[in-house]
N, C-alpha and C positions, 0 to 999 in steps of 0.2 A: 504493500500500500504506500501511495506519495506520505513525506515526512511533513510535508506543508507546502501551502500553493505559492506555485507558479508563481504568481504576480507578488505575493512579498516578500518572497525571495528575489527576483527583481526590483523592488524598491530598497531591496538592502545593497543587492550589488550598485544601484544608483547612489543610493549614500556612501556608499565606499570609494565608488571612483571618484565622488566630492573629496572626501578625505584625502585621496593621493596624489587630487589634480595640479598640485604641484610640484609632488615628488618627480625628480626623472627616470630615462628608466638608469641611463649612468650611476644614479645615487643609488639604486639597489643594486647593481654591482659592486661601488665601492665598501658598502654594509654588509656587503657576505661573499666573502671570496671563492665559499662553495656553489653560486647561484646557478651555474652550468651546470654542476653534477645534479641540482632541485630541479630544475626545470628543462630537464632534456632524457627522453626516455628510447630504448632502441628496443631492434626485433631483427633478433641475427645479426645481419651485417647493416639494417636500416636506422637511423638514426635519423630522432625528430628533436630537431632544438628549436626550443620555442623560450628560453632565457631572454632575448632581447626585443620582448614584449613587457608593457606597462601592466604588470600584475604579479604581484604578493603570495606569500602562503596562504591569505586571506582570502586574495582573490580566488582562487585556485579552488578552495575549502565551498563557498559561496557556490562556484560555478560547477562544484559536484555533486552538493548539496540542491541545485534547480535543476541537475540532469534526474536525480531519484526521486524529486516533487513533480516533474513530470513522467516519472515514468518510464522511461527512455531503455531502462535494463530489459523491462518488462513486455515494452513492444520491437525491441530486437528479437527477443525470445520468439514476440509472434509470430515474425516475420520469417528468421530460418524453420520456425514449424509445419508454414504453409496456411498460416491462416490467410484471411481475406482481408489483408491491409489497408487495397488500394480500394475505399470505400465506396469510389464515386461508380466503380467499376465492375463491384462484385468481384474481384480474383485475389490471388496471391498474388505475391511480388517472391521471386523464385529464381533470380537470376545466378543466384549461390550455389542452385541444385546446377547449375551447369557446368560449374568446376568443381563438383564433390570428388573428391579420390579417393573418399572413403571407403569402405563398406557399407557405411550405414544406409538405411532404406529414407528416403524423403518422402513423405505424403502430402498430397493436396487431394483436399475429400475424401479422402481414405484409400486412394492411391498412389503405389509407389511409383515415382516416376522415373526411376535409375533407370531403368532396364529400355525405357524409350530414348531417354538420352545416350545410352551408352550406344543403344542401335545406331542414332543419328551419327554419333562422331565414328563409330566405324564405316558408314557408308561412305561420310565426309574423307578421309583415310584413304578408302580403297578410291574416293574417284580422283582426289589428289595426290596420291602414288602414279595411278596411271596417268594423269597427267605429266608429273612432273618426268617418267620414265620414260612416254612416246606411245607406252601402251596403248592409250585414249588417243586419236589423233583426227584432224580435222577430216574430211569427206574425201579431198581428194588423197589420204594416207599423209600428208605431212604431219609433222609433231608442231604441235601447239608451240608458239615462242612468245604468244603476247596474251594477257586474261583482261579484259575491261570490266571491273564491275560498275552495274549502273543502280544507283540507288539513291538518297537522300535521307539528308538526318543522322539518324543512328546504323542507319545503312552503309554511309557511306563514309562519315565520320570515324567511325571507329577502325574498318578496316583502311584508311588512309592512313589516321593518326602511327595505328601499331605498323604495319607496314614500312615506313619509316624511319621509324623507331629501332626497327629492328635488323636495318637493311645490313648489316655487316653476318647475318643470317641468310640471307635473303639469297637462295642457291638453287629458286626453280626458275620457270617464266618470268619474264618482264611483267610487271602490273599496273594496271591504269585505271583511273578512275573517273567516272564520268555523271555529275549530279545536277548540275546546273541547267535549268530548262531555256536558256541561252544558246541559240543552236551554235555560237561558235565554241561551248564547250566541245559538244562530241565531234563538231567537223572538226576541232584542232586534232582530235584523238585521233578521228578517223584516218587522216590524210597521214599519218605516218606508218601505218602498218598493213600487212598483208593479209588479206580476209583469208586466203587459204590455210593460214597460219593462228588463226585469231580465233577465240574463246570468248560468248561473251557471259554473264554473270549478271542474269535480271533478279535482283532483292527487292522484295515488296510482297508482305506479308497477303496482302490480298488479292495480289495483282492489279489494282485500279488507281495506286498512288499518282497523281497527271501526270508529275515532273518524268518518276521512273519510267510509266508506259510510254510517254511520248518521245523519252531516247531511246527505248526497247524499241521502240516500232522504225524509228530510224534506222537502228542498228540492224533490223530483222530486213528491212528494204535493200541495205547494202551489201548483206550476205547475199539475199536472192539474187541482186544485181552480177554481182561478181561472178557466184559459187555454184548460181541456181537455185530453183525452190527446192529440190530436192533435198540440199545440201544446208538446211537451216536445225535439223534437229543435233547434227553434229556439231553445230560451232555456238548452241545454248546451252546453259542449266541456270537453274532456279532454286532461289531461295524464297517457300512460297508457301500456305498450304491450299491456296485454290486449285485443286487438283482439275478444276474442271476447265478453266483459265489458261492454264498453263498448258494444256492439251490442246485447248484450239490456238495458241501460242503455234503449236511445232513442238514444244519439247516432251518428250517421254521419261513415266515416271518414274525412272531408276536414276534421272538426273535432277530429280527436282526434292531440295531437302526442306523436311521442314521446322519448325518449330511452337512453340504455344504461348496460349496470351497470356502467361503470366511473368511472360518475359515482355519489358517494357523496352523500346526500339535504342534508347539513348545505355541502355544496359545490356543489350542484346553482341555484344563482341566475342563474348563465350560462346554462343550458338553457331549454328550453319551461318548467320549474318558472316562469321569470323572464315567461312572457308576461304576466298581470296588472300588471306594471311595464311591457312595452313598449304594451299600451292602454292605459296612465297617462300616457305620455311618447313615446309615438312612434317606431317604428323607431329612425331617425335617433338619437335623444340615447341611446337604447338599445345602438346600437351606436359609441357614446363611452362608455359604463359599459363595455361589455367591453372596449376601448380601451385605458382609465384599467390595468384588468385584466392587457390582456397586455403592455405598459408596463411592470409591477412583475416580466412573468414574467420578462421579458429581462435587466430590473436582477438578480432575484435567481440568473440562470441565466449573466451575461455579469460580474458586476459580482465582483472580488476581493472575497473574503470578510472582509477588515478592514475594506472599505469598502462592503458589501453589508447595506443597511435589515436586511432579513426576518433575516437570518444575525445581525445582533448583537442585534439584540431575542431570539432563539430563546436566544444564551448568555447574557445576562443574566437573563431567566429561569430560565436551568439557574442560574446563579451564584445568583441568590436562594433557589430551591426548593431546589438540592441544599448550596451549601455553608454560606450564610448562614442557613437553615432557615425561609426567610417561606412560612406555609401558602396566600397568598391574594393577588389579587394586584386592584387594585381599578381599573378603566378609566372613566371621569369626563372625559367629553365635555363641553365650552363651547359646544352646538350643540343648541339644543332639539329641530331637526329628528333629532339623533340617538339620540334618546329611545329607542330601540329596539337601540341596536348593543350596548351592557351584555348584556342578552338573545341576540341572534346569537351573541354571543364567546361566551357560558356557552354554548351548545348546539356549535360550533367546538370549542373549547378541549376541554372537560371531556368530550365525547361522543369526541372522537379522543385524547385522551391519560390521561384515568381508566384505568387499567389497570394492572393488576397481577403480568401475564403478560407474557414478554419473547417477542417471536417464534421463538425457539428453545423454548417450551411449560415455559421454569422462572420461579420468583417472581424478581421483581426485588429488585436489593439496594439499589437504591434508591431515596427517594420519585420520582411522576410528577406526573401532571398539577394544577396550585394550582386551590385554588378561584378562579373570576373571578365580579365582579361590580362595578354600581355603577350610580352615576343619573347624567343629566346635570347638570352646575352653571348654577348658583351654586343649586339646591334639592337641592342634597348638601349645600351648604356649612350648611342647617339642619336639618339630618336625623343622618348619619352623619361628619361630620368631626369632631365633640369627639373619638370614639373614634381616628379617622385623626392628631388629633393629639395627645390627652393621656391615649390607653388603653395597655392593655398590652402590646399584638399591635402589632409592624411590617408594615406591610401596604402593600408599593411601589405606587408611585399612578401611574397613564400618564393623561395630562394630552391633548386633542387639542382643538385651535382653529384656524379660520380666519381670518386675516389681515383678510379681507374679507367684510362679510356682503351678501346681496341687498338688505334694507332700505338702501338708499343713504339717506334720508330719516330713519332712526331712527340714524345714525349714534351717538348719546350711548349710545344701548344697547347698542353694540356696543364702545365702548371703555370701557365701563364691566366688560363681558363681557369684553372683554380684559385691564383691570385687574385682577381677580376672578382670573382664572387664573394669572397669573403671581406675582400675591401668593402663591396658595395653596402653588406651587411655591415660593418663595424661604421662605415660614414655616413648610414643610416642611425643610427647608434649614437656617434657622438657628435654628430656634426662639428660647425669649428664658428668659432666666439668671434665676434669683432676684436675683442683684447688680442686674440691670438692672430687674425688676420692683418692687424696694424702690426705689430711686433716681426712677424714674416715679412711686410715692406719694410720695416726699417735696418731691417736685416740683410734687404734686397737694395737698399741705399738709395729708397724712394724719396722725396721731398714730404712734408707733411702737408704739404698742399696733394701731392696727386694722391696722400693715405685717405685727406677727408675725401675726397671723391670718388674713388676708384673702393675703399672699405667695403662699405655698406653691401656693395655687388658679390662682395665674397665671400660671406657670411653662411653659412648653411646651418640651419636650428636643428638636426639632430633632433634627438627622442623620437624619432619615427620608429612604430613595429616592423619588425619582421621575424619568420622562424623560415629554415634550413631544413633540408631532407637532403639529407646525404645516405649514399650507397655505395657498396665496392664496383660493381658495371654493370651498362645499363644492358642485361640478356633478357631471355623471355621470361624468367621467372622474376627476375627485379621488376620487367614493366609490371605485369599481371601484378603483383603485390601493391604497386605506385597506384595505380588505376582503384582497386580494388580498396585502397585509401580514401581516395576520395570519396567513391561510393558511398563507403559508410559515413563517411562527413558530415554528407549531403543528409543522409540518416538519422541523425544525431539532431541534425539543425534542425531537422522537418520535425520529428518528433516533438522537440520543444517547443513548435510555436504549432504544432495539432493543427498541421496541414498533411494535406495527402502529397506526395512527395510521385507520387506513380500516374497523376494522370497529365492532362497536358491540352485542355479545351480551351487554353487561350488561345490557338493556332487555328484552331476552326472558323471564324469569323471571317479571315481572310480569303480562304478557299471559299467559305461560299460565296464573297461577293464578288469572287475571282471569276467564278462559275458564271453568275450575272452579268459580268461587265465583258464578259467575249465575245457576245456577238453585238454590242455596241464599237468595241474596236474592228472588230471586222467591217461593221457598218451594216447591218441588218437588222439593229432595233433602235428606238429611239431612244434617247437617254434625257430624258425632259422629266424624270421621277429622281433623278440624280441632285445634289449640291451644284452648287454655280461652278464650285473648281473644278469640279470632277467633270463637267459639262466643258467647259473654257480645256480643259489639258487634254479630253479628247476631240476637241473642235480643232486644237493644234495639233494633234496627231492626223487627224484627216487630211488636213491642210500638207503638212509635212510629207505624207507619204502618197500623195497625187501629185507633187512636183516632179 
């Protein structure tokens, strides 16, 4: 049972942060020289420092004390059990059962679902073997050299980001990816590669997603073009369960995999969604990603919650969002392979906790999910960091690097990368005083006329958050555990403000007006029921494309 509510525990942790709203965080470093070893906690070789955050033993106490007022222990429990989390929805949220390696049995509704997952990823296996071995080969006998998967969202998102990620893996076909209903997405794709050679990979669970179907449908015109109609069932598979779809598609159902709705599309990387990554990397290091995966689920399901990764990232979060007020919260990877995770987080993040509506169907009292965003370093560090360090928004920085990189050989670029990071975090940290900026010009044999002017400009205030996620390298089972972090984050956060974390019906409003306004661009309805702008911006489309 909760220890006491929610909300005044929240006006305690509000009184608290009045109390320390002066403290820096530098003065609790100088007041306890053990603060690194209090406030940084590891799993294996992962290590989470969160020391050079504005918060106390107090805060800390506070903030785990309104994880068990809400309940948070209680409905993780639900949620690996299978109950029906995602309220809005009626289902489980089960995306955990996809990397179980356990023995144990999972039920939703009082069935085990291992035995369907396990079938799925051996299919997944034997067709990605034979891909990657030539055994599978396109119509006219060639072996496949290039796989397109076409999808969006969590379709396409995830197996881009880890694909990536992971490319020093990466020892089957070439892989491309194609989401964007932009048609010079897929003609960039298309015009480079040889359809006798080419695979393509329609994901979309229903088969009627617009974006996916209307690059499917292109891509199925340009095989026929090439290959012949003949030759379309051989250079498709699906990721699908409209069995009926997918057959008047062309493709037959030993190529078309599926999955279930209680896997949510922005979670879905463990699933058949993830085949295009296992023809990239191989069963085998495939199943070290979901490894890495269900490794973090155990930590965050076995692991006391003071000392639990996913659970103190999720209250620091709240601690930011809700009592410190930081709108945005900015993830800046030292990992150019990660070029892409900024991206996944913002679709994670902001697609399961934007919400406004508490599962009980009233407004929240208060703020939810921050904005997330950011690029990899050190080309943040010339881009967007003046603002991160001498703008007007505090905006917590999550820092993540590898110990170790694959280039053994380019080692100088790696500790230079590792230099780079840690600075950022410690001049977050302390930033640098005017006193101390004038003293460095006098030092530099400035006049004190160019110190009053030029000063001011140099100053950086320091006490800005950030915490560090360090690893020994970045393989399939690091990422799967990094990912599989956030996850529960995202978890933790949603729990506490008693939103449903699993559904995603802010996205519906614009398909259907999407739906509406097509054949006013086309020009075969009137659009006199429309706003003046929306009226005026397609009168200038008319206009535009009759020139």
């Amino acid at each position: 049972m909760p220890t006491a509510n929610p909300k005044d525990i929240f006006k305690r942790l509000d009184e608290h942060a009045q109390a320390i709203h002066s403290t820096k965080i530098t003065d609790l470093f100088a007041a306890d020289p053990s603060r690194f070893d209090k406030f940084s906690r590891s799993s294996d070789d992962l290590l989470y420092d969160f020391s050079k955050n504005k918060l106390t033993e107090e805060t800390l106490e506070l903030l785990l004390e309104l994880a068990r007022a809400a309940n948070v222990e209680a409905k993780r429990d639900a949620m690996f059990a299978g109950e029906h989390i995602n309220t809005t929805e009626d289902r489980a949220v089960l995306h955990t059962a996809l990397r179980n390696q356990s023995e144990n049995p999972v039920l939703v509704d009082g069935k085990d679902v291992m035995p369907d997952i396990n079938e799925v990823l051996v299919n997944m296996g034997d067709f990605a073997e034979g891909i990657r071995s030539g055994e599978i080969t396109g119509h006219s006998g060639e072996k496949i050299t290039d796989v397109v998967n076409i999808g969006i969202g969590g379709s396409d998102l995830g197996p881009v980001m880890t694909t990536l990620a992971l490319a020093p893996y990466h020892d089957g076909p070439n892989l491309h990816y194609v989401s964007n209903l932009d048609g010079a997405h897929i003609a960039d794709t298309l015009e480079k590669l040889n359809p006798a050679k080419t695979l393509f990979i329609i994901a979309s669970k229903t088969f009627t997603t617009i974006e996916t179907m209307t690059n499917a449908a292109t891509a199925r015109r340009w095989i026929a073009k090439h290959n012949g109609e003949e030759a379309v069932g051989a250079h498709f598979a699906a990721v699908s369960t409209a069995l009926e779809k997918v057959a008047a598609f062309g493709i037959s159902e030993e190529r078309v995999f599926g999955f279930w709705d209680w896997v949510g599309g922005r979670y879905s990387i463990w699933s058949a969604i993830g085949l295009p990554l296992m023809i990239a990397i191989g069963p085998d290091a495939f199943s070290d990603f979901l490894g890495g995966a269900h490794a973090m689920d155990n930590h965050f399901r076995t692991t006391p919650i003071e000392d639990n990764i996913p659970f103190l990232m999720g209250l620091i979060g709240v601690w930011h969002r809700n009592v410190l007020g930081y709108d945005t919260r900015a993830v800046l990877p030292y990992d150019q392979r990660l070029a892409r995770f900024p991206a996944y987080l913002q679709q994670l993040d902001m697609e399961s906790n934007g919400k406004s509506v508490t599962k009980d169907g009233i407004a929240v009292e208060t703020q939810t999910g921050p904005i997330v965003w950011g690029e990899p370093g050190t080309n943040g560090q010339h881009a967007f960091y003046q603002l991160i360090h001498q703008g007007t928004s505090i905006i917590p920085c999550e820092f993540l690097v590898a110990a170790n990189s694959h280039e053994e050989d380019l080692q100088v670029h790696h500790n230079l990368l590792l230099a780079n990071c840690l600075a950022q975090s410690e001049a977050l940290l302390r930033g640098r005083s005017l006193e101390e900026v004038e003293d460095k010009f006098r030092k530099d044999g400035k006049s004190e006329e160019e110190i009053a002017k030029l000063a001011p400009q140099k100053v950086f205030p320091g006490n800005r958050p950030s915490t560090t996620l360090l690893y020994d390298r970045l393989d399939p089972f690091t990422l799967g555990r990094l990912i599989a972090s956030y996850e529960h984050r995202v978890f933790v956060e949603g729990a506490i403000w008693n939103i449903n974390s699993y559904d995603q019906w802010g996205v519906e409003l614009g398909k259907e007006l999407a739906t509406q306004l097509l054949p006013m661009v086309e020009g075969s309805q009137s659009a006199a029921n429309k706003d003046s702008s929306t009226q005026g911006l397609l009168k200038y489309l008319k206009k535009a494309r009759s020139l």
